[in-house]
Steps between C-alpha positions, in 0.01 A plus 500: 500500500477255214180500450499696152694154349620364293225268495410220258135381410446139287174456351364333247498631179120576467494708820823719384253818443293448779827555744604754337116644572491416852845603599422845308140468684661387884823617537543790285816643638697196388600520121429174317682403199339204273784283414397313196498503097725392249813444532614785336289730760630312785815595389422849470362469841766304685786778373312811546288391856641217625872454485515837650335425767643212565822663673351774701130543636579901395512395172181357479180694374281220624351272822322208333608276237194290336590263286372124387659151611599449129692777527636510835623136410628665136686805656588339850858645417408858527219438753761313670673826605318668737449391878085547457334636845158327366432226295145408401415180357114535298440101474263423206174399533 
């Protein structure tokens, strides 16, 4: 059963927090992480989240990656590690 992820959602920027809302709203057994801030963040976040969970779906403390095209364009290396179950595409309006 792969239904718990990992699973990547793209939106645009100015919806980020209202994701993050309605996953924690609709689906709130799946753990979302918001993938997005400075670079120095991201950084944070890609060694203590996401390069871990990159090898082993044990090793990983969450279902749902949100992040924003910039960034999935920005940090396609890391997000280019993980075979996604889901991938949502938010166009913008």
């Amino acid at each position: 059963n792969h239904i718990n992820g990992p699973h990547l959602i793209v939106v645009p920027k100015s919806t980020l927090s209202n994701w993050m809302n309605e996953i924690g709203r609709w689906a709130p057994t799946l753990k979302a992480i918001r993938f997005h801030g400075d670079k120095e963040s991201r950084g944070n976040m890609v060694q203590e989240q996401l390069e871990p969970a990159a090898n082993r779906d044990e090793d990983r403390d969450w279902h749902v990656c949100v992040t924003t095209y910039e960034l999935c364009n920005n940090e396609k290396s890391i997000l280019g590690k993980f075979a996604w179950n889901f991938l949502i595409i938010d166009e913008a309006h």
